[in-house]
Each structure stands twice: as structure tokens, then as C-alpha cells.
N, C-alpha and C positions, 0 to 999 in steps of 0.2 A: 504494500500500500504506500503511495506519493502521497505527501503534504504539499503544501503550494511552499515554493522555497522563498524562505525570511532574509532580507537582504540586508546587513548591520553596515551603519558607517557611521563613521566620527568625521570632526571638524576642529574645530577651532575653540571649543568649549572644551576645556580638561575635561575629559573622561567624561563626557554624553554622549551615548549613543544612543542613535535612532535607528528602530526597527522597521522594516515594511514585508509585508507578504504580499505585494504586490493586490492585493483585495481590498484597495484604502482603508488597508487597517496600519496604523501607524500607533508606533509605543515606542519608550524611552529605557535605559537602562542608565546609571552613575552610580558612583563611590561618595561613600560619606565625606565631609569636610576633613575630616582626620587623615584621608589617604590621597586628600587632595582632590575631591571631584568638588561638586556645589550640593549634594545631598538633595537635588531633583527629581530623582527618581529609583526606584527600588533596584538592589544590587543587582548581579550576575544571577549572585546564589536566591537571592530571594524570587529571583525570575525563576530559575530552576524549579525551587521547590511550590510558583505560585502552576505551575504544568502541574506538577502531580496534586497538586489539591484541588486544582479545576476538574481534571479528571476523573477523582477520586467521589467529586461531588456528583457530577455529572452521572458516572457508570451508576452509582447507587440510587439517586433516582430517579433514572432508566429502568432498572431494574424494578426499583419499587412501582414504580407505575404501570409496567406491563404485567406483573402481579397481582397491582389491586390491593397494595401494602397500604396503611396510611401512614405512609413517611411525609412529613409533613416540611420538613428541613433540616440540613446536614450542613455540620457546620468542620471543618477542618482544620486542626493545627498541627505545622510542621515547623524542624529548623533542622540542623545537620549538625556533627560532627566531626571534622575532621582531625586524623592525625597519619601518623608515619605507614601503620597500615592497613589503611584508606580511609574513607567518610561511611558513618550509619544516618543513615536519617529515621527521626523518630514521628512517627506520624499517629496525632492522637483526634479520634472518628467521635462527635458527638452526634448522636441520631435521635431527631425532636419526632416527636406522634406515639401514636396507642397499638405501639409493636410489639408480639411476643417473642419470649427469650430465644424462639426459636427463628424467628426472623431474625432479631439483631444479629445472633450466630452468623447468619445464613448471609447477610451483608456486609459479615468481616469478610466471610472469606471473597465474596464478590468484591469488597474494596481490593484484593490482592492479587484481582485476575484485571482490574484496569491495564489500560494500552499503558498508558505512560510507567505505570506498575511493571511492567513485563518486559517496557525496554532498558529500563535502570536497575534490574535486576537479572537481566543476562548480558554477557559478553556485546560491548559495544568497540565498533574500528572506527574512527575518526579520519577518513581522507583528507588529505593535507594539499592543496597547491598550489603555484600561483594562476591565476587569471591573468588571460591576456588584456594588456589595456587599450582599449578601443578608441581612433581620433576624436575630437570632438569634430559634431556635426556643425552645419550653420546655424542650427537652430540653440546651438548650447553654449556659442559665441558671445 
């Protein structure tokens, strides 16, 4: 499965970068004042981990809806850890409505079959390379 691909650039503002998916969807990524960005907008990692909580919202209720659960709202908190052998992310599921213990169950483990779930938890390769840089046109003159 293809996603539309996110095209990141920077400029001239310390450490802002602007996202597009080419769908006029456009987002920000910077570093806090501390590390020298302007603290405009949410880190790398906070990007990372706002993917799997969107996800994580989303699959469960998907699920609870074509169920017939009354999940009424999901609420997500995540952060990470890193250290020398690697990062755990702690991902903690609060689930609002008149659920039994045996749905809640049953929603854990569906939180753990989401997409973004399944890609951060297997072997990922990171192709690396440069792009060719293309003339500018008359139009970009």
C-alpha cells in the first residue's frame, strides 16, 4: 500500500519545517527554544508519536463502530524513551462508553494490530538518496 508522499523543507527559519502531501495538506515540524528552533510547532518525535495515536484512535473506533460497541471516545497518551539500546514507546489507551470487560480486552488487542502499530514494530529500511535538482522554470523566476 502507497501513501501520497510528504515532501519536508526548510528555509531560513532555524529549524521549521514545512510538510506537504501534496493534498493541500500542509503542517509544521521545530525544536524547542532550548535546541534553538522558535518552539512553533511540535517536535520530530512528537510528530512520530502524534501517527500512532491518530491511528490508534482511528482503528479502535473503526472497529467499534462496525461492531455496534458504544465507544463513545478514545483518548490517547504517548511519549518515548530512548536510550543506547533503542527507544520503547509507552502508549497508554483510555476508552470512554458503556463497554464490557470483554470488549475493552478485545480493543487492546485491536489497538496492537493498527497500520502505524505494525510498521514500528517490524523491521523498517530507510532508503537514502540524493535527488536530482531540477532548473528552475520561468514560472519560479
Amino acid at each position: 500500500m502507497s501513501e501520497r508522499v510528504v515532501t519536508a523543507s526548510i528555509g531560513a527559519t532555524p529549524y521549521q519545517v514545512t510538510f506537504d502531501d501534496g493534498a493541500h495538506h500542509l503542517w509544521h515540524a521545530d525544536e524547542p527554544v532550548s535546541l534553538g528552533g522558535g518552539d512553533r510547532a511540535p517536535t520530530p518525535v512528537s510528530l512520530l508519536l502524534s501517527g500512532l495515536g491518530a491511528c490508534t484512535s482511528i482503528t479502535l473506533k473503526m472497529y467499534a463502530q462496525r461492531k455496534g460497541w458504544p465507544l463513545e471516545d478514545v483518548q490517547v497518551s504517548l511519549s518515548m524513551q530512548t536510550g543506547d539500546q533503542g527507544s520503547t514507546i509507552d502508549r497508554k489507551i483510555v476508552l470512554h462508553g458503556e463497554l464490557t470487560d470483554e470488549q475493552r480486552e478485545r480493543l487492546l488487542q485491536i489497538a496492537n494490530a493498527c497500520p502505524v502499530h505494525k510498521i514500528l514494530t517490524r523491521p523498517i529500511a530507510i532508503n537514502t538518496g540524493l535527488a536530482a535538482i531540477l532548473p528552475a522554470t520561468p514560472d519560479e523566476v
